[in-house]
C-alpha positions in Angstrom: -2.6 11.0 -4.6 -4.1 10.3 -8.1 -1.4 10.6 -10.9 -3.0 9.9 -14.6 -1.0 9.2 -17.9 -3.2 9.3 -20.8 -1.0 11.0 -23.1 1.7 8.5 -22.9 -1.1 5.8 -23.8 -2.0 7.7 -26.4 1.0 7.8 -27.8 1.7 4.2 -27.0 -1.9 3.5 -28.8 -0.3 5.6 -31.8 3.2 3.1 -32.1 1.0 -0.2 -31.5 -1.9 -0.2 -33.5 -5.8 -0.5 -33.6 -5.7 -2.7 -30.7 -3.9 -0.3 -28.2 -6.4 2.5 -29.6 -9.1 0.6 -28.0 -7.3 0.2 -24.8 -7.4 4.6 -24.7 -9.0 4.2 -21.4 -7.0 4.3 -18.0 -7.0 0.5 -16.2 -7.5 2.2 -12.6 -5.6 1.0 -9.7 -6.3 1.5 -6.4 -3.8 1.9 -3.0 -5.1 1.9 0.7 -2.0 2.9 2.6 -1.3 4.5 5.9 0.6 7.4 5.6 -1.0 8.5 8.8 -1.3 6.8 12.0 0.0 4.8 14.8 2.0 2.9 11.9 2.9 5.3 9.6 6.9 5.0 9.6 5.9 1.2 8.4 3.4 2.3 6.0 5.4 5.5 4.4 7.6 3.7 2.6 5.8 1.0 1.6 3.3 2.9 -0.1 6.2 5.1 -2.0 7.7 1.7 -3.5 3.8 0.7 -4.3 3.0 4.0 -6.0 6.7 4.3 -7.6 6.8 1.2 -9.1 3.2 2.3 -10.9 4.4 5.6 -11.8 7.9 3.9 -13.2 5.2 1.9 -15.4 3.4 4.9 -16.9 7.0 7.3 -17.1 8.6 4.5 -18.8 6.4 2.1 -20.4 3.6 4.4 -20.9 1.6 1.9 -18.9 1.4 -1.6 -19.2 0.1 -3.2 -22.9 -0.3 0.0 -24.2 -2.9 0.7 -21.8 -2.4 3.9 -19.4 -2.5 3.7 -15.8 -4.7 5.8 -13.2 -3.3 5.2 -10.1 -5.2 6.7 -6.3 -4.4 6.3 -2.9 -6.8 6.3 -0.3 -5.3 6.6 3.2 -6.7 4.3 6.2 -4.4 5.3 9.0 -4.5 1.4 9.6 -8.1 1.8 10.9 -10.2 -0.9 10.1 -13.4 1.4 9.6 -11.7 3.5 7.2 -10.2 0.8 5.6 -13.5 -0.4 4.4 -14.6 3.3 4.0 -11.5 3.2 1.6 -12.5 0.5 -0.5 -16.1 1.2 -0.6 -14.5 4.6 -2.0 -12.2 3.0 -4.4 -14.0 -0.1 -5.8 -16.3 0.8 -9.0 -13.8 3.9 -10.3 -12.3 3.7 -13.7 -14.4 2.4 -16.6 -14.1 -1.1 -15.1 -13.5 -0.4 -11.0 -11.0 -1.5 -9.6 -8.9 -4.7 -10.0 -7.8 -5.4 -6.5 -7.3 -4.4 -3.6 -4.5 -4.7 -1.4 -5.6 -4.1 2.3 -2.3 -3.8 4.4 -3.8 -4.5 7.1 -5.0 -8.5 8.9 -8.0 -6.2 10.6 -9.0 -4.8 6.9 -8.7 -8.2 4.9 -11.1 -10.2 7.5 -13.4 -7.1 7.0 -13.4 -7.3 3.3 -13.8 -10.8 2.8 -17.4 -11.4 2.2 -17.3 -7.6 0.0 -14.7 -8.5 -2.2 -16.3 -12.2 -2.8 -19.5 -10.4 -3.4 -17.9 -7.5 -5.7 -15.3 -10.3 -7.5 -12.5 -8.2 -6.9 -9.5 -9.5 -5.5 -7.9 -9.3 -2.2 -4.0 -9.6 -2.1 -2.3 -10.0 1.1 1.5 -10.2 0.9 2.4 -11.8 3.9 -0.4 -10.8 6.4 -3.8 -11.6 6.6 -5.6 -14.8 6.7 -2.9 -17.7 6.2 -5.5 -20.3 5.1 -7.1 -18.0 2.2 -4.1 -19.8 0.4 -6.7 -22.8 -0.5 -8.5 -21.2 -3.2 -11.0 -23.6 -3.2 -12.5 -21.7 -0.4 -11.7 -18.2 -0.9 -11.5 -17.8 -4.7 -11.1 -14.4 -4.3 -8.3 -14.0 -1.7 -4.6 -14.5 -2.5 -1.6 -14.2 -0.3 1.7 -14.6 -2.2 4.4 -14.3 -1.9 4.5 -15.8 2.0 2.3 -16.4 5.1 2.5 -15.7 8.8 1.9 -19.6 9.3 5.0 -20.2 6.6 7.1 -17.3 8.2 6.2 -19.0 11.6 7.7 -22.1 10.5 10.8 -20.4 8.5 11.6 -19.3 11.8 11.7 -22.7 13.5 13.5 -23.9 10.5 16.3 -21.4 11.4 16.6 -21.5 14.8 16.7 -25.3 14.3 20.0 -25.0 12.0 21.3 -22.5 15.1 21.0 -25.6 17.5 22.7 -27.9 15.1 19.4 -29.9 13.6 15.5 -29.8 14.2 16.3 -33.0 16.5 18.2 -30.3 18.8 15.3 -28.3 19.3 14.0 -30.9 21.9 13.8 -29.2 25.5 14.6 -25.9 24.4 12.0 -22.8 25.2 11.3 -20.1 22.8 9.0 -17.5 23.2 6.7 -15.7 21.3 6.2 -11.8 21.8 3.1 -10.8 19.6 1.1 -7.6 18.9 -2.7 -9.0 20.7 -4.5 -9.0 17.6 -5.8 -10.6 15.1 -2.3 -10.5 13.4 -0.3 -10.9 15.8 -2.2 -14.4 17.1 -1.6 -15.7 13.6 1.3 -17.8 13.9 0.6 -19.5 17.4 -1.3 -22.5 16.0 1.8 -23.6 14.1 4.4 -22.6 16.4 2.0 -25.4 19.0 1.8 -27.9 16.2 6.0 -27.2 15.7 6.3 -27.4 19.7 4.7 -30.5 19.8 6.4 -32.2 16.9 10.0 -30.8 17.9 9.5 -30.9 21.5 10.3 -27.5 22.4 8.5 -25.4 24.8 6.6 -22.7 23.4 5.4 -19.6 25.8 3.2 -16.8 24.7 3.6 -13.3 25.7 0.8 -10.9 24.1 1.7 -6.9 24.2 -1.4 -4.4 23.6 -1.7 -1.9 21.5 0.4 0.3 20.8 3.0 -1.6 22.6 4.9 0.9 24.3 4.7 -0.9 27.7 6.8 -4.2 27.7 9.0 -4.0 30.8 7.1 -6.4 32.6 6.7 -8.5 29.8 11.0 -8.4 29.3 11.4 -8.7 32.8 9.9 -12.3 32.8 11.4 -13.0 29.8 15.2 -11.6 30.3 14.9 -12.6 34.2 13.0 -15.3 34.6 12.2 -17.6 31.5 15.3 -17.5 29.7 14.1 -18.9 26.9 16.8 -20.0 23.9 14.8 -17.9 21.3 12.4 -15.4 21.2 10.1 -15.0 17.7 8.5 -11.4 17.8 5.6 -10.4 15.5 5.2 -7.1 16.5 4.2 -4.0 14.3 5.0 -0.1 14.7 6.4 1.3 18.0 6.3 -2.4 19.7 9.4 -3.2 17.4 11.8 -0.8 18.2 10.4 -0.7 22.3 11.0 -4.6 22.5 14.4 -4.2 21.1 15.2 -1.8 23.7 13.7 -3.7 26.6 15.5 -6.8 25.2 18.8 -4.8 25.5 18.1 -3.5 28.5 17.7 -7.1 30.5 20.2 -8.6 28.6 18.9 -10.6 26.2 20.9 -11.4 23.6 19.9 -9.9 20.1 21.4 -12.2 18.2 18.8 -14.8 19.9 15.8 -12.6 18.7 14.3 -12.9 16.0 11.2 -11.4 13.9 8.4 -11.7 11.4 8.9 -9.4 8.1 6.9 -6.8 9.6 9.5 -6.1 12.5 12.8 -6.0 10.0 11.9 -1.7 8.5 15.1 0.1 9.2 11.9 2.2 11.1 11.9 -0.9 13.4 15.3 -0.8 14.3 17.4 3.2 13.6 15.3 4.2 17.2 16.8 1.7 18.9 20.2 2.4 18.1 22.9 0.2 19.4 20.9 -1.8 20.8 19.5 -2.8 17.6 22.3 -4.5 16.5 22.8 -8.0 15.6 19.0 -8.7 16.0 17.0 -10.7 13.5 13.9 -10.4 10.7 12.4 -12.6 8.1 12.2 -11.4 4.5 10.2 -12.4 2.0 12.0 -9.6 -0.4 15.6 -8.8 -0.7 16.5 -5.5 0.5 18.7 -2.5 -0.9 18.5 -0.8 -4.2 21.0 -2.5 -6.1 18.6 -3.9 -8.9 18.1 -2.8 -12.5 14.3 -1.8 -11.5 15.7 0.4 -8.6 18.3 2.5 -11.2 15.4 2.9 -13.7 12.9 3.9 -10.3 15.8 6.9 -9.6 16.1 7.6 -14.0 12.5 8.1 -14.6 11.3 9.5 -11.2 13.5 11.0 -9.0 16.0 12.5 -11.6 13.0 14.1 -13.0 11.0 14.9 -9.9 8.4 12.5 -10.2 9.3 10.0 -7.2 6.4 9.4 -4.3 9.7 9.7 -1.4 10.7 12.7 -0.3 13.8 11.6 -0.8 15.3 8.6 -2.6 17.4 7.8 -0.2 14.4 5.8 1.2 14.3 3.8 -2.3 15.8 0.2 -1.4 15.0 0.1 2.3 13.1 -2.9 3.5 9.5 -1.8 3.5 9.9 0.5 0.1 10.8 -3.1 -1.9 8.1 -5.0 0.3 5.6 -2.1 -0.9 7.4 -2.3 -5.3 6.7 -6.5 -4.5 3.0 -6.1 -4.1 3.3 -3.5 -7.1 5.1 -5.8 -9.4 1.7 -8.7 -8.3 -0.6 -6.3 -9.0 0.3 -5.0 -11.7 1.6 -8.8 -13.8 -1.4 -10.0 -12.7 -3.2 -7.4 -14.6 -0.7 -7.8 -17.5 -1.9 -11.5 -17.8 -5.7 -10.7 -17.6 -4.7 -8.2 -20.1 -3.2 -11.5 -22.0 -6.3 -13.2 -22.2 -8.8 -11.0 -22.3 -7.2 -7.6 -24.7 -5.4 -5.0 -24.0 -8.2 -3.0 -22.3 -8.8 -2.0 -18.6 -9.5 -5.4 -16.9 -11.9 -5.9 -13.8 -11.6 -7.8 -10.9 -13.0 -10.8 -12.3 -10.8 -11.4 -15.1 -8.0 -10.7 -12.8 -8.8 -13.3 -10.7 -9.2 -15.3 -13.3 -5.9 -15.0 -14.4 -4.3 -15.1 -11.4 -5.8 -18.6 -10.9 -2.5 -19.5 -13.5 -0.3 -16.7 -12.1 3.2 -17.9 -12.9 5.8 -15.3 -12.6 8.9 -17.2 -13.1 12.8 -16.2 -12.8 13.0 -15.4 -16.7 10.3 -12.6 -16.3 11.1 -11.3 -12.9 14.9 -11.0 -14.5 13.2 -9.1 -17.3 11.5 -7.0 -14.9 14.8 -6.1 -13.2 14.3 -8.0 -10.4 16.3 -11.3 -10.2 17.2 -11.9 -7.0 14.7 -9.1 -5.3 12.0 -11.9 -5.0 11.9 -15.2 -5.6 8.9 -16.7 -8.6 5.3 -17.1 -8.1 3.4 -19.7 -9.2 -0.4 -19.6 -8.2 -3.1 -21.9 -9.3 -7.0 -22.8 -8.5 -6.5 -24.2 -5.4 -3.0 -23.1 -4.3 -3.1 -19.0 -4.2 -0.1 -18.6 -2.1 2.7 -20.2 -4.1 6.2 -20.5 -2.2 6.0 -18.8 0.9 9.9 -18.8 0.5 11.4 -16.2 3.2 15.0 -15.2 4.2 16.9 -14.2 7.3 18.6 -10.8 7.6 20.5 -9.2 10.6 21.1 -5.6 11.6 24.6 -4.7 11.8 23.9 -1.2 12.9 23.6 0.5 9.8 22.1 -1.9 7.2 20.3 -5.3 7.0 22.3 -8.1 5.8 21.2 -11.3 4.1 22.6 -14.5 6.5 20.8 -17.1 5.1 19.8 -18.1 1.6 15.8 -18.2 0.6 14.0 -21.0 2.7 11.3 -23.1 1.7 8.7 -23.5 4.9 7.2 -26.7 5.1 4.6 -26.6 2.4 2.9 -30.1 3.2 2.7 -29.6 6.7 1.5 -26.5 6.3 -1.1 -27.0 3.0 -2.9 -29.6 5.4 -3.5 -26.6 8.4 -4.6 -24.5 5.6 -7.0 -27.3 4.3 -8.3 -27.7 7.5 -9.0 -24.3 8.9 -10.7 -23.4 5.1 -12.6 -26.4 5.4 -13.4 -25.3 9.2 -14.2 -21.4 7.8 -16.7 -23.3 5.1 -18.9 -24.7 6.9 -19.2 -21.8 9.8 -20.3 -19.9 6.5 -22.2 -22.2 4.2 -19.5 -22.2 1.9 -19.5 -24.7 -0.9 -15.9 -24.8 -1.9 -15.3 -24.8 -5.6 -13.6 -27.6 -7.9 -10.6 -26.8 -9.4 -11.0 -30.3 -11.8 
């Protein structure tokens, strides 16, 4: 997909002056999605929120600053080889390459890591990847707002804590984790064993390979034999809806189940039917398509058949406003570099600069026509994950509905494991972290 609106900057340069005539140039943006793949149901929509929200941009604004937007996907099928094939692809286009790169993918971001330090462009993970890239000390050029797996790991606790009446409840009780065996899905464990140790619950692993179609074993010991209070699940794809089904069909409760972001898509839960209901997901985005940015997504696009969905009935669903989120990042962040440096196309340097001192607070986002869709983000040298607030949503069989209000994971606790497992990562590499002074 490559979609290109010079002549609305050039009309735009026309209304604003001799500074936006300068800025005639495209600012490119580059996507790596999966619209193909083992994971493509998760990474459809998320990649037609992503590109809408761009194209909403040009239709509407004619770009941002006055400067026109070239946006181009580059699908990766959520392999990690074509992922960096992708980005190799992707990186120097546009008159100043491309501004950052947004992976979707744990297995991509570790294999970008040392490129994008060595290119300067930055690496945005929203809510995946490496959890302790959030000390930017370290990795100056990685940044994972809004949340982490590590803060979604401890969100979780957090809740299932208030379920049980207090955190000093939580003693003796057994939750379970059923995770994806990957480098994603292993994420949360280390915090989930510093949680078990300081709550005094027991914590029991259960990894599922790849694709993750055969659980019943895995269910069976869980449903039959452990019987644990809670089970967390950070699963991806098929796994989701197949866990769901096997937890239904031992006769674990739902409503005692509970997942990361990436298992609440309505993908995750419409193929499991009834059985579906009254289970559990974190999000770090509201969900539905009641927002101003939403009406002016179906004005400008879709009445006008310009939308990236085949239909827009998909506009609003879980994943669709993850994938606008990231957008709405990218794009601000490249708005502020814009700020400081002209209204030109940017690199990747000068947006990392400027998302250093990212702060995209309630008044903008409001602005933006998303109160309430995300909560603010404020970045800075050495913190580049800012909040890690999440919520808790059920399915009730036909839509996900909000049940708690935003939480606030344990940012001290957690700022100290990141510390430590950048400080670990620095000297495995040689890594002389920066001062932010």
């Amino acid at each position: 997909m490559k979609l290109t609106t010079f002549a609305l900057g050039l009309a735009a340069a026309t209304l604003l002056g001799s500074s936006a005539v300068q800025a005639a140039d495209a600012q490119f943006i580059g996507s790596t999605v999966y619209r193909t793949g083992p994971y493509a149901p998760g990474g459809i929509p998320w990649a037609d929120g992503f590109a809408d929200y761009v194209n909403l941009l040009s239709e509407r604004d004619g770009g941002i600053n006055g400067v026109p937007l070239e946006l181009e996907e580059c699908d990766t099928a959520y392999n990690t080889d074509k992922g960096v094939e992708c980005y190799e692809r992707l990186k120097d286009k546009g008159s100043t390459g491309m501004p950052a790169v947004m992976p979707l993918s744990t297995g991509i971001t570790y294999a970008l890591l040392d490129r994008v330090k060595a290119d300067k462009i930055p690496l945005l993970t929203a809510g995946y990847g490496r959890a302790d890239a959030a000390d930017g000390t370290v990795f100056p050029y990685i940044f994972n707002p809004p949340a982490t797996y590590w803060g979604g790991a401890d969100v979780a606790i957090q809740y299932i804590a208030s379920e049980f009446g207090g955190t000093e409840n939580l003693k003796g009780k057994k939750i379970a984790l059923v995770y994806h065996d990957s480098a994603y899905g292993k994420e949360p464990i280390n915090t989930l064993k510093a949680l078990a140790e300081q709550h005094g619950y027991k914590l029991s692993l259960f990894p599922v390979p790849h694709p993750g179609l055969e659980q019943k074993s895995t269910w069976l010991k869980i449903g039959r034999q452990l019987r644990p209070d809670y089970v967390i699940m950070y699963g991806w794809g098929v796994m989701n809806a197949t866990a769901i089904k096997e937890a239904a069909a031992v006769n674990y409760p739902r409503d005692k189940f509970i997942g990361i972001w990436w298992t609440g898509n309505e993908q995750d839960v419409i193929p499991a039917g009834k059985a579906a209901i009254g289970y559990k997901a974190l999000q770090f985005n509201a969900i539905g398509a009641d927002f101003p940015v939403h009406q002016d997504i179906i004005k400008y696009l879709y009445e006008n058949g310009k939308g990236s969905a085949k239909s827009p009935d998909i506009v609003g669903q879980a994943a669709y406003n993850r994938g606008l989120q990231q957008a709405v990042i990218v794009t601000e962040a490249i708005r502020a570099a814009m700020n400081i440096y002209g209204n030109a196309p940017v690199t990747g340097e000068q947006v990392a600069h400027a998302l250093d001192s990212f702060d995209l607070n309630a008044e903008r986002l409001k602005a933006l026509g998303l109160e309430g869709l995300m909560e603010p983000i404020k970045l800075s040298c050495s913190d580049h994950q800012g909040g890690g607030h999440a919520q808790v949503t059920q399915w009730d069989g036909k839509t996900w509905q909000s049940i708690t209000d935003w939480i606030t994971p344990n940012e001290e606790m957690l700022r100290a494991m990141y510390e430590e497992s950048a400080a670990a990562y620095a000297k495995e590499q040689g890594i002389t972290p920066r001062s932010c002074d």
